[in-house]
C-alpha positions in Angstrom: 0.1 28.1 -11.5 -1.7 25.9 -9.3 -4.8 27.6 -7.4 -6.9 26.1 -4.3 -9.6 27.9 -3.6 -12.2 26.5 -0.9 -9.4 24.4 0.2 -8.5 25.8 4.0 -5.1 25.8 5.5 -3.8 22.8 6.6 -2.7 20.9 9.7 0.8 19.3 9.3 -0.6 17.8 6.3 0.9 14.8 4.8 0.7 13.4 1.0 -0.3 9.9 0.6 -0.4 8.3 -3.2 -1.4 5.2 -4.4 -1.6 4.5 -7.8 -3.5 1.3 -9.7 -1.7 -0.9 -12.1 2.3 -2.0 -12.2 2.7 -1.2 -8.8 -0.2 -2.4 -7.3 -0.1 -5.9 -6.8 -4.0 -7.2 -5.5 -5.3 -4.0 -5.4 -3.3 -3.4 -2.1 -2.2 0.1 -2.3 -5.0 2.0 -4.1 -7.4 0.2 -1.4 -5.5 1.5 1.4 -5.9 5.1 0.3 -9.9 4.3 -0.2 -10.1 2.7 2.5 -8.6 6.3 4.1 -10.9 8.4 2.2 -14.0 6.4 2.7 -13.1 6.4 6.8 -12.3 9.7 7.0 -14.7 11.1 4.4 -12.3 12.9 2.3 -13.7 15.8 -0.4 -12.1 15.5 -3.4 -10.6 19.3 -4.5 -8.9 18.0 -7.8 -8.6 16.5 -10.2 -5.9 15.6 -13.3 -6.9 16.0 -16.8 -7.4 12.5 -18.3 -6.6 14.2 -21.5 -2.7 15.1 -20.8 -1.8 11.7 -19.1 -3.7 8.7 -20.2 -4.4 6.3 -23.0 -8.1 5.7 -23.4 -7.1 2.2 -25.3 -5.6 1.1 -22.5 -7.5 2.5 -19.6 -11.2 3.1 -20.9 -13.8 5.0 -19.6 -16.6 3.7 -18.3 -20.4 5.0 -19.2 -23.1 4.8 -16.7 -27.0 5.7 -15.8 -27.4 8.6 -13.2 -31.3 9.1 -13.1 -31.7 7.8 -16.6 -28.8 10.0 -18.1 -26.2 8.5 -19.5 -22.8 10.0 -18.4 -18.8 8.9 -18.9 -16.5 8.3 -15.9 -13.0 9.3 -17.6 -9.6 7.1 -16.2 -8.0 10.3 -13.7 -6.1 11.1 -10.7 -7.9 12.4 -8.0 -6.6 14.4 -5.2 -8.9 14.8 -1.5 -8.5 16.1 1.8 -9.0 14.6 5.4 -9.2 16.6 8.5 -8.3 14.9 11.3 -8.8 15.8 15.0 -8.0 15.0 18.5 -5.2 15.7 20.6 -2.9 16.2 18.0 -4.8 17.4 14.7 -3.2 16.5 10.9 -4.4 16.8 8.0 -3.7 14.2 4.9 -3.9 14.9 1.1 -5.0 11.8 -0.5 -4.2 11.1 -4.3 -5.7 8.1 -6.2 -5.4 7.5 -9.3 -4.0 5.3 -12.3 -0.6 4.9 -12.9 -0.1 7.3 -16.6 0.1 6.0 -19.6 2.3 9.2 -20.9 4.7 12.5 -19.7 5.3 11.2 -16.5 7.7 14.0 -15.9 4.9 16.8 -16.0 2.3 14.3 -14.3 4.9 14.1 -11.2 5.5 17.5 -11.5 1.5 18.5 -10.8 1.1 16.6 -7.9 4.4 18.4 -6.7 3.0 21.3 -7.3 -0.2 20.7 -5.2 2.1 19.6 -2.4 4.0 22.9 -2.6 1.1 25.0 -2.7 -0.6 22.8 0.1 2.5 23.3 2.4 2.9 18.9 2.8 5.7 18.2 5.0 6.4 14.8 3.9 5.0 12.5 0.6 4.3 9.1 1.6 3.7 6.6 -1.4 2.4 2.8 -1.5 2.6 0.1 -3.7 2.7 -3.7 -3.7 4.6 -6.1 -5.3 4.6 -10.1 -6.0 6.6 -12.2 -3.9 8.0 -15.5 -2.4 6.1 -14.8 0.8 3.4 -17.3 2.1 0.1 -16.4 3.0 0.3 -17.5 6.4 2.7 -15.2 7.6 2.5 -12.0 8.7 2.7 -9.5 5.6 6.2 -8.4 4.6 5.8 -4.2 4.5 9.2 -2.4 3.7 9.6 1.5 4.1 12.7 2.7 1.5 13.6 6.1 0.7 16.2 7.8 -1.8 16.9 10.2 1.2 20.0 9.2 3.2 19.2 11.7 6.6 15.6 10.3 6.6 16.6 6.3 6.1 18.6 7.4 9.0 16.0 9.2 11.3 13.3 7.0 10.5 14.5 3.6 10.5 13.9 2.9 7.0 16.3 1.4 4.2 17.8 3.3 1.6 16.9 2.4 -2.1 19.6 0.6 -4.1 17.2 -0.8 -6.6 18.0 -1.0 -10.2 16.3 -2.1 -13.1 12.5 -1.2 -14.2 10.4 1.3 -12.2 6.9 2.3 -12.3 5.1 5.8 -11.3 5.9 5.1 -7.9 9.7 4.9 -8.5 9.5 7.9 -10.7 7.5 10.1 -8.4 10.1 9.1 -5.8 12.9 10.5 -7.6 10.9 13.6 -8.6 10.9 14.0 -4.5 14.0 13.9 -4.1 15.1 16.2 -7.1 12.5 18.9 -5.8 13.7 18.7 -1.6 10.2 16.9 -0.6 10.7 14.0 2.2 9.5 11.1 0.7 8.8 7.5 2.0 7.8 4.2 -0.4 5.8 1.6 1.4 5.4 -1.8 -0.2 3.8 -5.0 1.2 4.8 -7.8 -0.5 1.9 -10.3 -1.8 2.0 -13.9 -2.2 2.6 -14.6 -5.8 0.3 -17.5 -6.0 -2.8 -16.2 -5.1 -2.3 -12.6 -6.9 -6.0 -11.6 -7.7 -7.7 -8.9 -5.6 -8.8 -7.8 -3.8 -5.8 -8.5 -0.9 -7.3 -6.9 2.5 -4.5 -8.6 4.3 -1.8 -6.7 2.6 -3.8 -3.3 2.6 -4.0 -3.7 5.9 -0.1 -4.4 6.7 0.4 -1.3 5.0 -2.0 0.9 7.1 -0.5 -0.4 10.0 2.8 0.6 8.8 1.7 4.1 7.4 0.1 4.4 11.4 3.8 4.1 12.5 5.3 6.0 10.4 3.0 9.1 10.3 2.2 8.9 14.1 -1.6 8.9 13.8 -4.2 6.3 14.7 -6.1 4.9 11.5 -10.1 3.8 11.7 -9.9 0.4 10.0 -13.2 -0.6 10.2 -14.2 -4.3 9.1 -10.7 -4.5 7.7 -9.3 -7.0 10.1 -12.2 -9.5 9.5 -11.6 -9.1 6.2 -8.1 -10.2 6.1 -8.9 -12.9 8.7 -12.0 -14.0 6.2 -9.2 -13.9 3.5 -6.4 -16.0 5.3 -9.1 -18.7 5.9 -10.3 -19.0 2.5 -6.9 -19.5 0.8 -6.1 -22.0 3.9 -9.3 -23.8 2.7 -8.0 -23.6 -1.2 -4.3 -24.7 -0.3 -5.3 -28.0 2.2 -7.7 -29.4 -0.7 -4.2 -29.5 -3.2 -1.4 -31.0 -1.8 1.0 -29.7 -4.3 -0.4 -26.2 -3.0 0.5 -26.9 0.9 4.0 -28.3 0.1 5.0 -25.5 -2.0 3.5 -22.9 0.5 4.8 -25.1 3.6 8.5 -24.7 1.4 7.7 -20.7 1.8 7.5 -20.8 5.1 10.7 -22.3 6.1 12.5 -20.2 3.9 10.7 -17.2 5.3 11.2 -18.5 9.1 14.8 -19.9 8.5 15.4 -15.8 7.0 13.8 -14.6 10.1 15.6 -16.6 13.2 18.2 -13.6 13.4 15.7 -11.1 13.9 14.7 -12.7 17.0 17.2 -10.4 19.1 16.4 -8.6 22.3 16.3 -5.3 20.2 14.0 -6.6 17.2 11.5 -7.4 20.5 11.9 -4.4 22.5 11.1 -2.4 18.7 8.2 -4.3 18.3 6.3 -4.1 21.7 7.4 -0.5 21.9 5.4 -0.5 18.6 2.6 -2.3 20.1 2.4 -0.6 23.3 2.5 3.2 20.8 -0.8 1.7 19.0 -2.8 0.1 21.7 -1.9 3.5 24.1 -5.5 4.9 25.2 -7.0 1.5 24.2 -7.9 0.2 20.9 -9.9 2.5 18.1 -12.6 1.3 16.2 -12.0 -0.9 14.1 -8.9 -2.0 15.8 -7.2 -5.2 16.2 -6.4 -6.6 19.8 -3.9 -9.1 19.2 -0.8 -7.2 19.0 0.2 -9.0 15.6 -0.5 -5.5 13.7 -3.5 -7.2 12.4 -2.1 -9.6 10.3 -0.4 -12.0 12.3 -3.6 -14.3 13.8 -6.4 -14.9 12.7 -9.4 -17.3 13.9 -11.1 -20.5 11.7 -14.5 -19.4 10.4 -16.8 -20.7 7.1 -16.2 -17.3 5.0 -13.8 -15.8 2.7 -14.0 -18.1 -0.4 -11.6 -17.3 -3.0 -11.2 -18.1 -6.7 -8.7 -20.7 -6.8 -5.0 -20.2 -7.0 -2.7 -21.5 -10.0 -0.6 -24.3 -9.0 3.0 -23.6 -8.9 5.2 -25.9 -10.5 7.3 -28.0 -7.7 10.8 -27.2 -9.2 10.7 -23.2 -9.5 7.9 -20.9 -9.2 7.0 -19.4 -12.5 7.7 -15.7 -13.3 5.5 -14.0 -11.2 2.7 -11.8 -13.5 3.8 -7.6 -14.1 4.3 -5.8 -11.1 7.0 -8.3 -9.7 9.5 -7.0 -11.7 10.6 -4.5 -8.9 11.6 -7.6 -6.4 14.0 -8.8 -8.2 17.4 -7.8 -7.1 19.4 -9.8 -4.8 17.9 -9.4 -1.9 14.5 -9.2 -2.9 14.4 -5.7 -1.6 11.7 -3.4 -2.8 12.7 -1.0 -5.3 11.7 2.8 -3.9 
């Protein structure tokens, strides 16, 4: 039995999980939910025990000095709250952590049970993958679901993945077994320039997560980030020509996929979405270009970047773990 105490009652609260590792391609997803809990100055309530779920050979702790003391930071899951205000308070449970080296049944089943006692309405999950995407386009964010009524309600494409999963897919499934709404996020990154961090990405998917919970995000220097990003690998890719061909390849591929999404209803959806997050003006933080922050971005000196592998000019090599999930025919995320 799971007992809060000091935690108050909640506002329309709404879960969202990130977890580092397999599904986290550049650091995208566990940054967005920091990036949340730093903005919003979420208090951590709970905490997993390191013990029951992870491998200390493959996920060390780390020791530190706190005032000359030396003490251990163990590998865990952490779970926070967020009050938010305004015209129309909610209130989000945060959960960070690593993905679980073991009993991923009873690990899924904890942070359902934290949901149930919490009273969230809806579990909303993000990950990242490696992709065939270029870097100069606007980041690729899909919203899947195992639950047919809510693909249906909220625009969003039911999973048909199969093959190998991570945490993400598995606490997915858990969802729908135990009735909980349930939404996977995943921004796809370019597979040639993988490293993190990827503010870009992270901040497709806070854009997307604004949609889809209704609620204006803080994002801070975010946006100058990711411009400072975009310019740096544009800086990498125009001093190796092999680089700019294969990424110029990309982005026909990508635009040729695209041209049929240029109807009068793909339009209307997207100033519609503009219009719902520039309403009252833009927030802190906020981009004013009405690409969702990752569409444009100005020339400046910053944002260098370790340099990214060549690809070979026949066929890309298989992209590093964490890819695995995009590989069905249509390159469709996997939940």
């Amino acid at each position: 039995m799971i007992e809060l105490e000091g935690v108050p009652e909640l506002i329309d609260p709404v879960m969202v999980a990130a977890f580092e590792g397999w599904n986290d391609a550049g650091d995208a997803a566990s940054t967005a939910v920091a990036h949340l809990e730093r903005e919003w100055k979420g208090e951590v309530f709970a905490a997993l025990d390191a013990e029951d779920y992870y491998d200390f050979q493959v996920n060390r702790p780390t020791v530190f000095l706190d005032g000359g003391v030396r003490k251990i930071t163990w590998p865990t899951t952490r779970l926070s709250v967020v009050r938010i205000g305004g015209d129309k308070p909610r209130d989000l449970v945060l959960v960070r952590g690593i993905e679980p080296s073991m009993r991923w049944r009873s690990y899924c089943n904890e942070i359902l049970g934290f949901a149930h006692e919490l009273g969230v309405e809806m579990i909303v999950i993000l990950g990242a993958l490696l992709g065939d995407t270029p870097h100069t386009r606007p980041v690729p964010v899909s919203g899947v679901t195992s639950d047919a009524d809510l693909a249906r309600t909220m625009d969003l494409e039911e999973t048909k993945y199969e093959g190998p999963t991570g945490i993400v897919g598995i606490l997915q499934e858990a969802c729908t077994h135990a009735g909980v709404p349930a939404v996977s996020l995943w921004a796809a990154v370019p597979h040639y320039v993988s490293q993190p961090p990827n503010p870009k990405a992270t901040l497709a998917l806070l854009n997307r997560l604004e949609d889809l919970i209704d609620l204006r995000i803080p994002l801070g220097e975010l946006p100058e980030d990711a411009r400072a990003w975009q310019v740096g690998v544009d800086q990498l890719a125009a001093e190796d020509s092999e680089v700019a061909e294969y990424v110029q390849s990309l982005e026909e591929a990508r635009d040729t996929a695209e041209l049929p999404e240029a109807s009068g209803e793909a339009i209307a959806r997207e100033f519609e979405r503009y219009l719902r997050r520039r309403d009252g003006g833009p927030g802190p933080g906020h981009a004013t270009d009405g690409s969702e922050g990752t569409g444009t971005y100005l020339r400046d000196s910053s944002g260098g970047r370790a340099r990214p592998p060549k690809p070979p000019r026949a066929e890309p090599a298989e992209p590093p773990r964490g890819a695995d999930e995009a590989d069905g025919a249509d390159d469709s995320p996997e939940e």
